[in-house]
C-alpha positions as CSV (number, residue, x, y, z in Angstrom):
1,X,-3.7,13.3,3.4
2,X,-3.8,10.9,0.8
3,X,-3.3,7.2,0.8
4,X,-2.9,4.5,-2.5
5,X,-4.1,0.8,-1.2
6,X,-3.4,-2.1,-3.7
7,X,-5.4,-5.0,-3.1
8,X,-6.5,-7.5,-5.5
9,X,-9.5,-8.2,-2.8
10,X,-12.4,-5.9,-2.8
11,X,-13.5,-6.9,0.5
12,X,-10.4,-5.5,1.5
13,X,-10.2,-2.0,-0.7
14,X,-13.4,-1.6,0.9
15,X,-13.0,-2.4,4.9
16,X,-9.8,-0.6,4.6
17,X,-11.3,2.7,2.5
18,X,-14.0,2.8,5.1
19,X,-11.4,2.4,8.3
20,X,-9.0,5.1,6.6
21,X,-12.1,7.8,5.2
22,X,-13.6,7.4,8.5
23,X,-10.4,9.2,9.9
24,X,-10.2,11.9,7.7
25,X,-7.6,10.4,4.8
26,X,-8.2,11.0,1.1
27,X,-8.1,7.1,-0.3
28,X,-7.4,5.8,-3.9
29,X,-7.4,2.2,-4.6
30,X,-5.7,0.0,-7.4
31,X,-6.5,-3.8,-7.6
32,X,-3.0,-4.1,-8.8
33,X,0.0,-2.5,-9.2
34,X,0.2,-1.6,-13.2
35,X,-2.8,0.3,-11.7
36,X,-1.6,2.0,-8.9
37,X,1.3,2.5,-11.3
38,X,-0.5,4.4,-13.5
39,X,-2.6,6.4,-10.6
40,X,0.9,7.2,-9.6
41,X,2.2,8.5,-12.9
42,X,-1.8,11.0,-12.9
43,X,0.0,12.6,-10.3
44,X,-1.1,11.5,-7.1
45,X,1.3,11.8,-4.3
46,X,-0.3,9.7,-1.1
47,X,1.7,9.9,1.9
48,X,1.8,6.2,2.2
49,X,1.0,3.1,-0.3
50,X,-0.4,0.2,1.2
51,X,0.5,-2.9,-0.8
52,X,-0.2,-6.5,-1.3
53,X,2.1,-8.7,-2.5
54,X,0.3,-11.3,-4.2
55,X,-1.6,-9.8,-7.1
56,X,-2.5,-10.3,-10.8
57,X,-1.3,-8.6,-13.8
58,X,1.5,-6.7,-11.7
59,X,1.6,-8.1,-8.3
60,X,3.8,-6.0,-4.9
61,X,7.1,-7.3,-5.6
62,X,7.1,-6.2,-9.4
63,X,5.3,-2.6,-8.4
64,X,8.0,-2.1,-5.5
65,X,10.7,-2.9,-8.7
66,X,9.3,0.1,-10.6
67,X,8.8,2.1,-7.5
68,X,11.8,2.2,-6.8
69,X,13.3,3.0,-10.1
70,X,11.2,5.6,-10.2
71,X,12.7,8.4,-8.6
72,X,9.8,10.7,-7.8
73,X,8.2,7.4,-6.5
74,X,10.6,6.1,-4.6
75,X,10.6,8.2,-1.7
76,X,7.1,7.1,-0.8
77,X,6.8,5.4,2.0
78,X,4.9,1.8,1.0
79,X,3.6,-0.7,3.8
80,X,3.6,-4.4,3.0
81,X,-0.1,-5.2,3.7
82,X,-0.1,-9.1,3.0
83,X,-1.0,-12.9,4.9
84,X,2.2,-14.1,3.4
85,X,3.8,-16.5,5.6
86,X,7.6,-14.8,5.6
87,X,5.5,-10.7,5.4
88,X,8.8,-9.6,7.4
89,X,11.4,-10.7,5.1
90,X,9.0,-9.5,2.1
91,X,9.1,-6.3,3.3
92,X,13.1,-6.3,4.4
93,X,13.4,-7.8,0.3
94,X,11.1,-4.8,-0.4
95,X,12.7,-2.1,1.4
96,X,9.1,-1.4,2.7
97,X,8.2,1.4,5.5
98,X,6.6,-1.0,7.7
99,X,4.6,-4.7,7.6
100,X,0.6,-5.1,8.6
101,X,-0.4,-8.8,8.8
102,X,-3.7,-10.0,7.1
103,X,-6.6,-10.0,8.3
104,X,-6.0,-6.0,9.0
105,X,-6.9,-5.0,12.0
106,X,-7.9,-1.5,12.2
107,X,-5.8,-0.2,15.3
108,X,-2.9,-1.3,13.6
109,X,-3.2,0.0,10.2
110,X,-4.0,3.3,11.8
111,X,-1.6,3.4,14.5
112,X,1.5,2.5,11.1
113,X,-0.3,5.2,8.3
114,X,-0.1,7.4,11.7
115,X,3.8,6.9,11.4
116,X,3.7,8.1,8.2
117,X,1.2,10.6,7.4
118,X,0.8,13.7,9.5
């Protein structure tokens, strides 16, 4: 099972690489969406994208614009990962899967890519 996590913070690609390869997923990361974007178009088809909203170069609200008008991409489920004050009515905005609250905890970013990837 494949997952795409966008972060603009290493610290975070890495912890949640680790969390997510330590349970069996296949991970690809992209410190911002024109990245993922373009890991995307390769091919890729994660069961889930994790994605930040607050980004250079293409940050989570211009990546969800393209997602979506992307019709192979649209149907993929993408979790707001974010500390943003209103994450909730981000993700509503977004018509996101799901919300997970920075700092991640580990439980919880399993227990929603669980939701999602089988």
């Amino acid at each position: 099972m494949k997952v795409l996590v966008v972060d603009d913070d290493y610290a975070v690609l890495d912890s949640v690489k680790d969390v997510l390869e330590d349970e069996g997923y296949e991970v690809f990361l992209a410190a911002n969406g024109l990245e993922a974007l373009k890991e995307l178009r390769k091919g890729i088809r994660p069961c889930v994208i994790l994605l930040d909203l607050m980004m250079p170069v293409m940050n989570g609200w211009e990546f969800r614009e393209e997602q979506l008008q992307d019709g192979g991409l649209a149907a993929i489920p993408t979790i707001i990962v974010t500390a943003h004050n209103k994450a909730e009515e981000s993700a509503a905005e977004l018509k996101a899967a799901s919300v997970i609250r920075k700092p991640v905890q580990p439980e919880a970013l399993l227990e929603t890519i669980g939701k999602f990837c089988h």
